[in-house]
KEKE-3310 file (N, C-alpha, C; in steps of 0.2 Angstrom, whole numbers, plus 5000, padded with zeros to 4 digits):
npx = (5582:5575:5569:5553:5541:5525:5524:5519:5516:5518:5520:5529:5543:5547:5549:5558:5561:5553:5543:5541:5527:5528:5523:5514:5502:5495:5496:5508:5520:5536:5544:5551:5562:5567:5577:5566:5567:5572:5559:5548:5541:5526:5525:5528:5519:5506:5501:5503:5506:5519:5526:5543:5558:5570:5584:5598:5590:5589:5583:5583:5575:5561:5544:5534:5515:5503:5488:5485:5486:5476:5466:5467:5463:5451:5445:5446:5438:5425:5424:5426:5413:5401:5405:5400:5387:5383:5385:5376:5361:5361:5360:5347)
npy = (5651:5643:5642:5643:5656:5665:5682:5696:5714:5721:5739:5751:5758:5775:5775:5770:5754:5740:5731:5714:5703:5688:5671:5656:5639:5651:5658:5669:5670:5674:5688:5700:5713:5721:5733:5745:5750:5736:5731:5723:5733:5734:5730:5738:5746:5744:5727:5722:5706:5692:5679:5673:5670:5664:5661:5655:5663:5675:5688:5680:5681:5687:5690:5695:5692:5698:5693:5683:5696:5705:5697:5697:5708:5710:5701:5709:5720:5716:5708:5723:5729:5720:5722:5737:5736:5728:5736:5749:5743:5741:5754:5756)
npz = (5289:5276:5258:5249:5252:5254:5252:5259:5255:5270:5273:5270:5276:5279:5266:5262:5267:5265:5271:5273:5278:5280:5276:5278:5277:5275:5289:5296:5298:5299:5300:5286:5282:5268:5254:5248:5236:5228:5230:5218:5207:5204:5217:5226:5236:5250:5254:5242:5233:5235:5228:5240:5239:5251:5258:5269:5279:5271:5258:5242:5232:5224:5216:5210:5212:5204:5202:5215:5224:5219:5222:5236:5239:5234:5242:5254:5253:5252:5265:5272:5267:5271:5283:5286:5283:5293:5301:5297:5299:5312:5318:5312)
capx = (5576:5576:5563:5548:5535:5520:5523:5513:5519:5514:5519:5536:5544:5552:5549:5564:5560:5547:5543:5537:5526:5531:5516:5514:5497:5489:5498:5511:5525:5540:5544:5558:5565:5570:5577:5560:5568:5572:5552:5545:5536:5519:5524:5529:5512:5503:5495:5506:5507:5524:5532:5547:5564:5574:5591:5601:5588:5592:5581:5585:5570:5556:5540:5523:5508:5495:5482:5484:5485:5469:5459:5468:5460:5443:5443:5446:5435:5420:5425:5424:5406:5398:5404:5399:5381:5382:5385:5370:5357:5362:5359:5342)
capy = (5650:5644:5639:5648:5657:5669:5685:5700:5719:5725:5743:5756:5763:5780:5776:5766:5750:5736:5724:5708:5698:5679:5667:5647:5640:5658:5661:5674:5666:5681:5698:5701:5719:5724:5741:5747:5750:5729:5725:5722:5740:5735:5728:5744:5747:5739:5722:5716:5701:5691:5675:5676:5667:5664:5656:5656:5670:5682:5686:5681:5681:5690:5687:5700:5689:5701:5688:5684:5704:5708:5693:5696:5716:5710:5699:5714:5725:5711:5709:5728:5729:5717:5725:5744:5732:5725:5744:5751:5739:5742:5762:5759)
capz = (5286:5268:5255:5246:5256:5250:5257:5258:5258:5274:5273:5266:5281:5278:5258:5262:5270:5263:5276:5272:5282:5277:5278:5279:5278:5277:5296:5297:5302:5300:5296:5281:5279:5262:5253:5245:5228:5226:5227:5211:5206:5206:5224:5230:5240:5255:5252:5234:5236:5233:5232:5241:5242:5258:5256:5274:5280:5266:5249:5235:5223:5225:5211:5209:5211:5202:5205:5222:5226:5218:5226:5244:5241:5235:5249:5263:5252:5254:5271:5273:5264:5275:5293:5286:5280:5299:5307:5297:5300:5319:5316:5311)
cpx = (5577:5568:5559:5542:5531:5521:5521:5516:5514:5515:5527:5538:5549:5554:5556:5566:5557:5546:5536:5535:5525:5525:5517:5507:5491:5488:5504:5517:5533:5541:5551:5558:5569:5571:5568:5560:5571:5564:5551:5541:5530:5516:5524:5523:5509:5502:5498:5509:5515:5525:5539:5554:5569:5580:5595:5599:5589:5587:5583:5583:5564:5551:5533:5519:5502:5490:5480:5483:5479:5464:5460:5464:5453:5440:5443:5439:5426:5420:5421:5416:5400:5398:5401:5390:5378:5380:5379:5364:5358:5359:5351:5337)
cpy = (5649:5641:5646:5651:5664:5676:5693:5707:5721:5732:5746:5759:5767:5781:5772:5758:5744:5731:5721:5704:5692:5675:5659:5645:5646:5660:5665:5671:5670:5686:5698:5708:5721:5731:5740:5745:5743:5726:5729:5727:5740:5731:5733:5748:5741:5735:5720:5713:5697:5681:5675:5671:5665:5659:5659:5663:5676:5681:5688:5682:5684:5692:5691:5698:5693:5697:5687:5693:5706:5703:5695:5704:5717:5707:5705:5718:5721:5711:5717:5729:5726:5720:5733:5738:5733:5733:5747:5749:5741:5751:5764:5758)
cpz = (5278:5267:5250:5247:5252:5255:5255:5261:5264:5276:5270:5272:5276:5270:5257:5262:5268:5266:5273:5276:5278:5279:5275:5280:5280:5284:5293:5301:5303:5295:5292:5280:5274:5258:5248:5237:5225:5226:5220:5210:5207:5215:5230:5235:5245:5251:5246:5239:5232:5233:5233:5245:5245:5256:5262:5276:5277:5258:5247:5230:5228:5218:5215:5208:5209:5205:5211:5227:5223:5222:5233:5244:5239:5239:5254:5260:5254:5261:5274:5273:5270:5282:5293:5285:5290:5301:5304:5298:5309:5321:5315:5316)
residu = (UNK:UNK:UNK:UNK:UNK:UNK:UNK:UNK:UNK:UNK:UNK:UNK:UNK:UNK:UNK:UNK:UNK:UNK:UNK:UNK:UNK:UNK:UNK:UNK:UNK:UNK:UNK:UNK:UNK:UNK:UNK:UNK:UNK:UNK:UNK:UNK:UNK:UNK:UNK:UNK:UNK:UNK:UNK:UNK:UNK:UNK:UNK:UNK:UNK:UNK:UNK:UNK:UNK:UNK:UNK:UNK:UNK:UNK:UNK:UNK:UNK:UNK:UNK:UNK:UNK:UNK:UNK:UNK:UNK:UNK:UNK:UNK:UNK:UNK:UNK:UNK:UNK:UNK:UNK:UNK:UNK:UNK:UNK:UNK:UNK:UNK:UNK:UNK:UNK:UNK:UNK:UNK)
# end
C-alpha cells in the first residue's frame, strides 16, 4: 500500500502502540500500528487526526491535522447531543 491517506488515532495500547485506522473516502479501509512515541504529540490521544504516508506498507510521514481533529470531535459531540436530546424527549 503506498500513497497518502487521512488517518485517525483510534486508541494507545499499553501506552505503547497507536493504531491508526487509514480512511479513503471517509471508509476505513486499514489498520496501521505504530510505536506511540513516533505520533505527532498532539496526536497522542483518541480521535487526532493525521495524514499519513505509506510507502511499501510502512510509515513514513505522519502530519497533525488540528483542524480536521477538532471538527471530527465537534461532529461526535453534536452527534452525541442530539441522541441524549432524542432519549429525553422519550423519558417524558
Amino acid at each position: 500500500m503506498d500513497g497518502t491517506y487521512t488517518g485517525v488515532v483510534d486508541r494507545i495500547e499499553d501506552g505503547e502502540i497507536g493504531v491508526i485506522l487509514l480512511e479513503e473516502d471517509e471508509e476505513v479501509i486499514e489498520q496501521v500500528d505504530v510505536p506511540a512515541d513516533r505520533l505527532p504529540e498532539p496526536a497522542q490521544t483518541d480521535g487526532g487526526v493525521l495524514s499519513v504516508t505509506l510507502e511499501n506498507d510502512e510509515v513514513v510521514a505522519m502530519e497533525y491535522r488540528p483542524d480536521a481533529t477538532r471538527d471530527r470531535r465537534e461532529s461526535a459531540r453534536e452527534k452525541l447531543n442530539r441522541l441524549s436530546e432524542k432519549l429525553s424527549d422519550r423519558e417524558e
